[in-house]
C-alpha positions as CSV (number, residue, x, y, z in Angstrom):
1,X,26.6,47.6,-14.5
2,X,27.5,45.3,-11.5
3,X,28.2,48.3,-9.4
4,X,24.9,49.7,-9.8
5,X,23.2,46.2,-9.5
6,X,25.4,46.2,-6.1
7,X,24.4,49.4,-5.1
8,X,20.8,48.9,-5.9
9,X,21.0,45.7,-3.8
10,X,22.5,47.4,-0.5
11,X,19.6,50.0,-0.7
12,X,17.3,48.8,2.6
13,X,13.9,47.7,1.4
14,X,11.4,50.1,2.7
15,X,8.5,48.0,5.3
16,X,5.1,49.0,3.7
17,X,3.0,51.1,5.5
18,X,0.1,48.7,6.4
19,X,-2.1,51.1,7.9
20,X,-2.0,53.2,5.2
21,X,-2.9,50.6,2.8
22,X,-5.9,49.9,4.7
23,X,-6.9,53.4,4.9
24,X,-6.4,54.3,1.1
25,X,-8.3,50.9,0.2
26,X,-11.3,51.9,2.1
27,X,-11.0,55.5,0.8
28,X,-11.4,54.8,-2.3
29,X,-14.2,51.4,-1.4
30,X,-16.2,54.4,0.0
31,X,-16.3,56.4,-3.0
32,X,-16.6,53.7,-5.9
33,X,-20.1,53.2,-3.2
34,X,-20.9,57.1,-2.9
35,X,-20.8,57.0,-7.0
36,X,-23.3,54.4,-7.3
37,X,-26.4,55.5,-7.0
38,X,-28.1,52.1,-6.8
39,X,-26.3,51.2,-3.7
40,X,-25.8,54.6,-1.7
41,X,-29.2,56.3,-2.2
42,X,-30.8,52.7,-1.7
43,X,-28.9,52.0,1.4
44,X,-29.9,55.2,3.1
45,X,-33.0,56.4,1.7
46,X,-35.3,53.5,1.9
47,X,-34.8,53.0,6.0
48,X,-35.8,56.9,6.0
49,X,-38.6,56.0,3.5
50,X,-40.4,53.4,6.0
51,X,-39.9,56.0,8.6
52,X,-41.6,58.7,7.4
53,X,-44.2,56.4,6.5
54,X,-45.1,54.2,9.4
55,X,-43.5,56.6,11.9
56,X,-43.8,60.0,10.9
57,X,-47.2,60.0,9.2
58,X,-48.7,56.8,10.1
59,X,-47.6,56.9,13.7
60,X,-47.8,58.9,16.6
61,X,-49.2,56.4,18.7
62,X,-47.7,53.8,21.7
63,X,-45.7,50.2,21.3
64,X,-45.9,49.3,24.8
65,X,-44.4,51.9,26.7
66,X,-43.2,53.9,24.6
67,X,-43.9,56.2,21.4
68,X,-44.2,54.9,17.3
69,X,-41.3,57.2,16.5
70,X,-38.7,56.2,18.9
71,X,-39.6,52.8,18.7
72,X,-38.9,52.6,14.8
73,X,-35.6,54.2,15.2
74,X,-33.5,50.7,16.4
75,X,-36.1,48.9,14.1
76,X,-35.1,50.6,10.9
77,X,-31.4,51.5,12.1
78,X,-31.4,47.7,12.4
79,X,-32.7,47.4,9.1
80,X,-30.4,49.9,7.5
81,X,-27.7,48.4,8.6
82,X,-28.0,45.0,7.2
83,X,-28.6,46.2,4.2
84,X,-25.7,48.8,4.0
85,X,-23.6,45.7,5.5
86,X,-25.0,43.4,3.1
87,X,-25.2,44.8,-0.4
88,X,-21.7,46.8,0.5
89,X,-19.9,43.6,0.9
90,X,-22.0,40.4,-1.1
91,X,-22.6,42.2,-4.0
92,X,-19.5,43.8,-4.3
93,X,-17.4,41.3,-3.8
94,X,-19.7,39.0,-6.3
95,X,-19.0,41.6,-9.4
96,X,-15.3,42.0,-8.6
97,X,-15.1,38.0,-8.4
98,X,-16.7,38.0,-11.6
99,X,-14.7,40.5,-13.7
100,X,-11.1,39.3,-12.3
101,X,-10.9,41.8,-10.4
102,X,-10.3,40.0,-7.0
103,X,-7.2,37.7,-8.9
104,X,-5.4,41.5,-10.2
105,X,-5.9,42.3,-6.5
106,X,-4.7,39.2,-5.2
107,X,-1.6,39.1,-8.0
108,X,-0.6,43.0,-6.6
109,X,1.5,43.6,-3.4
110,X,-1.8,44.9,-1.2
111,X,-2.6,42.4,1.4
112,X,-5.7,40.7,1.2
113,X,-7.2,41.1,4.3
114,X,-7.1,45.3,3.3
115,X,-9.8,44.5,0.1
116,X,-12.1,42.9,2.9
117,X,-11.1,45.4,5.9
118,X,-12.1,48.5,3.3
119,X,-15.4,46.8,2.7
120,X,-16.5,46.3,6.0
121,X,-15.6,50.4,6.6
122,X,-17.4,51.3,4.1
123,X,-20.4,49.4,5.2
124,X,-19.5,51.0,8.8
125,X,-20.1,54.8,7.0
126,X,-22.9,54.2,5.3
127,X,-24.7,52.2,8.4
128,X,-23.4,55.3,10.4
129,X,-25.1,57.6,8.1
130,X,-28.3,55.4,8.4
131,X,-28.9,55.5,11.8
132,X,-27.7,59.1,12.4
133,X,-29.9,60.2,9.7
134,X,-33.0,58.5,11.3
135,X,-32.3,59.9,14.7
136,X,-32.4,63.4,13.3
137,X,-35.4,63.3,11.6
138,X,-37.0,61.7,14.7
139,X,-35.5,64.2,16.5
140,X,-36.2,67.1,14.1
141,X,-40.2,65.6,13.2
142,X,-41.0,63.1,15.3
143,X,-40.6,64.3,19.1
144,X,-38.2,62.2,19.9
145,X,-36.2,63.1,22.3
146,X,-32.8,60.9,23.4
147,X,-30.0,61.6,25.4
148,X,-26.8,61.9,23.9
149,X,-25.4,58.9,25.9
150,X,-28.6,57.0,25.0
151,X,-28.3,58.0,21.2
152,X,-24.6,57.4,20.8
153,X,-25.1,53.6,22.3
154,X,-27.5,52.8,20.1
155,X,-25.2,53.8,17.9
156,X,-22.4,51.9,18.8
157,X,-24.7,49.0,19.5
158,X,-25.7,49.1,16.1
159,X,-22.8,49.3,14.1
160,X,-21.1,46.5,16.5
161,X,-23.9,44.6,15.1
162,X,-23.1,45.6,11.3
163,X,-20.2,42.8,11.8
164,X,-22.2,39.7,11.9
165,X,-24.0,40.9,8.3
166,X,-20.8,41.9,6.6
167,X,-19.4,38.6,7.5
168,X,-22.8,37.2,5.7
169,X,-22.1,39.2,3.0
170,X,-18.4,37.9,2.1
171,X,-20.3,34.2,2.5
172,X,-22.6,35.5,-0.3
173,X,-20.2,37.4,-2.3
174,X,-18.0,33.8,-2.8
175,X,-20.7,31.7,-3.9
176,X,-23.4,33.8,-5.4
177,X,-22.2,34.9,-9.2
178,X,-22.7,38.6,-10.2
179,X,-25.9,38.7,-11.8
180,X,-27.5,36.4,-8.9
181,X,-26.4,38.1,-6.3
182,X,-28.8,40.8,-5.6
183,X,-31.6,38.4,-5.7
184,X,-29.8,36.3,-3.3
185,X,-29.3,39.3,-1.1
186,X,-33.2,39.7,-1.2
187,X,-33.9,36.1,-0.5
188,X,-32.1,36.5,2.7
189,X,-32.4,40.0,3.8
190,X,-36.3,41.1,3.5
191,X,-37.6,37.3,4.7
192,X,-35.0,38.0,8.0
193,X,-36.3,41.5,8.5
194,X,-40.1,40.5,8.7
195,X,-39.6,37.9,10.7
196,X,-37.5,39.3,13.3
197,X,-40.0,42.1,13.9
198,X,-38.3,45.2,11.6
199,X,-41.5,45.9,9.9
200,X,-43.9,44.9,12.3
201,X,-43.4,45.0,16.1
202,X,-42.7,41.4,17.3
203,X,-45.3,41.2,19.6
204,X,-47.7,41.3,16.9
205,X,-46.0,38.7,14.4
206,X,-47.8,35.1,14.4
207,X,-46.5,33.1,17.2
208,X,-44.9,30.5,14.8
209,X,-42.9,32.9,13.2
210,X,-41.8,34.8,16.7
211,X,-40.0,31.3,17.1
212,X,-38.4,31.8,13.9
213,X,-37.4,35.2,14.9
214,X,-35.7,33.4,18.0
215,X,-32.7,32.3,15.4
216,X,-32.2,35.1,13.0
217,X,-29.5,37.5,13.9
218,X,-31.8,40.4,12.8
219,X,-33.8,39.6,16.0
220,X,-30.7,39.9,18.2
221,X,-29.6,42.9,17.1
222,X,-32.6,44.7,17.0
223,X,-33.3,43.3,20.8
224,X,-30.2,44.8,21.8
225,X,-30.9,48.0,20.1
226,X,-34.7,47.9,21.6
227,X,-33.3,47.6,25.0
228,X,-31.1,50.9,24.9
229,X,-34.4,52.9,24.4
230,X,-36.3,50.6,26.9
231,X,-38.2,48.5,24.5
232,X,-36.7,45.1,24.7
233,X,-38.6,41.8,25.6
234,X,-36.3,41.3,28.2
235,X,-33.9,38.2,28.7
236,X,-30.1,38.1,29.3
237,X,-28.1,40.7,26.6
238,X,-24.9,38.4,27.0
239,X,-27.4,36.1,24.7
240,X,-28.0,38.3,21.8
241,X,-24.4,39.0,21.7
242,X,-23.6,35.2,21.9
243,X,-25.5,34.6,19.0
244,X,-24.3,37.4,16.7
245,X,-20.5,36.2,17.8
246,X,-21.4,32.6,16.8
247,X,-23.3,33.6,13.8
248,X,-19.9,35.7,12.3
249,X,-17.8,33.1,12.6
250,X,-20.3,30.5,10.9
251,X,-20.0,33.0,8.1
252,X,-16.7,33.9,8.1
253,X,-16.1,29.8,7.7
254,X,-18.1,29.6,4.9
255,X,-16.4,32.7,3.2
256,X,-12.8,31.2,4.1
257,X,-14.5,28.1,2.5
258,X,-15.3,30.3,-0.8
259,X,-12.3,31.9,-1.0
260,X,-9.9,28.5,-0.3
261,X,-12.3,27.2,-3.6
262,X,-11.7,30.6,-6.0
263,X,-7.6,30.3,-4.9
264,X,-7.9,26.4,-6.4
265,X,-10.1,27.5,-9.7
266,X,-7.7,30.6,-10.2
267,X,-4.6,28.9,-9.3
């Protein structure tokens, strides 16, 4: 017996492998999503929805310079990807607090920071899917016409700007409980759209709420989005950014703040 302990305790302890870790918890993030219909058909087919509607069949005409159906595509992308980035993280994370799930993860060997890293790739596919999807049907039925350079920035330029909503999301997710949280979502995520100028171009939004707009981070992200296809209202980029920067780390304080409170209630 003690030469077996002995032997077992000279055997060298095998480093785990972080990255795959991080891959197979997002693998697996992604599907739990793809298998729930509420959040994966929601996420995508609603920005396509408004699309079709206001671009497609209502549209056809000018926003300044250019035409109805380009100019929807960084206003829904923009759209899609809050809510991908939002539901995929708030609500998620509020329903695994709420079943224990979070304390068996927290209990097992996987690093932390890998349940909140698969989240926020998950988010990253399905706000990928979002904006590709509405640049081929603008493409396909809507005359649109971008260069692959142009399209692939905005696309980058979106999902860059994913970050500052999942961060909002994980601030959610620690204080919102699981049946609230969807309404909590909503309370935050459809007021912010219409006032940054998703649903209606910004220009022709009430003056008073165009200076709202001027502090929501929907309204920097879609001005850096407007700008790759030449529809910005101008001003300095290096703003927008600036904002979205300061706005993920006001979030991600308020989620370390949350989860510093569930590690004291859970012990």
């Amino acid at each position: 017996m003690a030469t077996t302990a002995t032997a077992i305790g000279t055997l060298p302890l095998r480093r785990p492998n972080l990255v795959a870790i991080c891959a197979k918890e997002a693998k697996y993030e992604f599907l739990k999503n793809l298998r729930f219909p509420m959040y994966s058909v929601s996420t995508v087919v609603l920005p396509l929805m408004f699309y079709v509607l206001f671009g497609l069949v209502m549209g056809r005409q000018t926003i300044g310079n250019i035409s109805t159906t380009v100019y929807l595509i960084p206003a829904y992308g923009t759209f899609g990807v809050m809510g991908a980035s939002l539901f995929g993280t708030a609500a998620g994370l509020a329903s695994e607090r709420g079943l224990g799930w979070l304390q068996v993860k927290r209990a097992s060997p996987m690093p932390i920071f890998a349940y909140f890293f698969a989240k926020v790739v998950m988010s990253l596919i399905f706000s990928t899917v979002d904006v590709v999807a509405l640049m081929a049907m603008g493409m396909a039925f809507g005359g649109v016409h971008l260069p692959a350079v142009t399209a692939a920035k905005l696309l980058g330029t979106l999902l860059a700007g994913s970050v500052p909503f999942c961060a909002m999301g994980l601030a959610i997710g620690y204080f919102a409980s699981p049946n609230s949280a969807p309404a909590v979502i909503n309370l935050f995520y459809l007021p912010m759209s219409f006032c940054s100028g998703l649903w209606m171009p910004f220009m022709f939004l009430p003056h008073f709420v165009q200076k709202i707009a001027l502090i929501l981070p929907p309204y920097h992200l879609s001005q850096l989005a407007f700008n790759v296809v030449g529809a910005g209202q101008g001003g300095a980029m290096a703003i927008h950014w600036q904002t979205l920067a300061g706005f993920t780390l006001l979030c991600m304080g308020v989620a370390w703040v949350g989860h510093q409170r569930d590690q004291k209630l859970n012990g």
